[in-house]
C-alpha positions in Angstrom: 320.3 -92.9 99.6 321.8 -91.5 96.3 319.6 -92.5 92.9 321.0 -92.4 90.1 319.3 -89.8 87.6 317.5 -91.8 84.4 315.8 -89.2 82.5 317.3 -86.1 80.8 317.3 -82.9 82.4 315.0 -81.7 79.4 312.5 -84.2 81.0 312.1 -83.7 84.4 309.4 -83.0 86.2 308.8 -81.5 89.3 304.7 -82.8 90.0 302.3 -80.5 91.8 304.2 -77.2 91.2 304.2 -75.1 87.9 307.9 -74.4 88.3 308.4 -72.4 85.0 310.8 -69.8 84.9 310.7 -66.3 84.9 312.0 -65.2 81.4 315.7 -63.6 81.7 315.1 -64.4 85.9 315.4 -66.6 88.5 312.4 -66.9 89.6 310.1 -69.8 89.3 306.0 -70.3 89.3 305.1 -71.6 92.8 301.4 -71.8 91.3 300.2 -75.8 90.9 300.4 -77.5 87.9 298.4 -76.9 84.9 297.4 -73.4 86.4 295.2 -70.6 84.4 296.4 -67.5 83.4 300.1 -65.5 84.4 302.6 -67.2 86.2 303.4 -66.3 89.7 306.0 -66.4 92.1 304.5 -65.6 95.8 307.4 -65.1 97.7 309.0 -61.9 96.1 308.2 -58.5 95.4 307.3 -55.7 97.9 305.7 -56.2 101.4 302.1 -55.3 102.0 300.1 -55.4 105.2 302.9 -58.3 106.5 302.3 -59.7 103.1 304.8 -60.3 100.0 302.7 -59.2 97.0 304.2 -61.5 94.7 305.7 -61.3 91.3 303.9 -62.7 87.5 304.5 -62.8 84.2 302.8 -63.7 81.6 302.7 -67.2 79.5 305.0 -68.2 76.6 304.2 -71.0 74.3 306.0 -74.2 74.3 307.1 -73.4 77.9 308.1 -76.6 79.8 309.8 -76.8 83.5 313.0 -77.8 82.2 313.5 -74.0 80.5 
């Protein structure tokens, strides 16, 4: 099924998941919405223990998903 896309991209919004991204990066928040603190991306950065240690950056102001 193919829907046709009503709002502008400027206004989309992914619910649940922060989804901001990492100044001058690809990376995106995969914290949920309306989190605390830094931004983080869990699945990047160096292994530890079996573990990715993640990746976070700090907040801007005026940040919105579509940036």
């Amino acid at each position: 099924m193919n829907a046709k896309r009503t709002a502008p991209i400027a206004h989309v919004e992914i619910p649940g998941i922060c989804f901001i991204r990492q100044p001058e990066g690809t990376r995106r928040c995969t914290l949920s919405a309306g989190h605390h603190g830094d931004h983080r991306h869990s699945y990047s950065g160096p292994l530890m223990h079996g573990f990715r240690a993640g990746t976070s950056w700090p907040r801007s102001p005026g940040e919105t998903q579509a940036s």
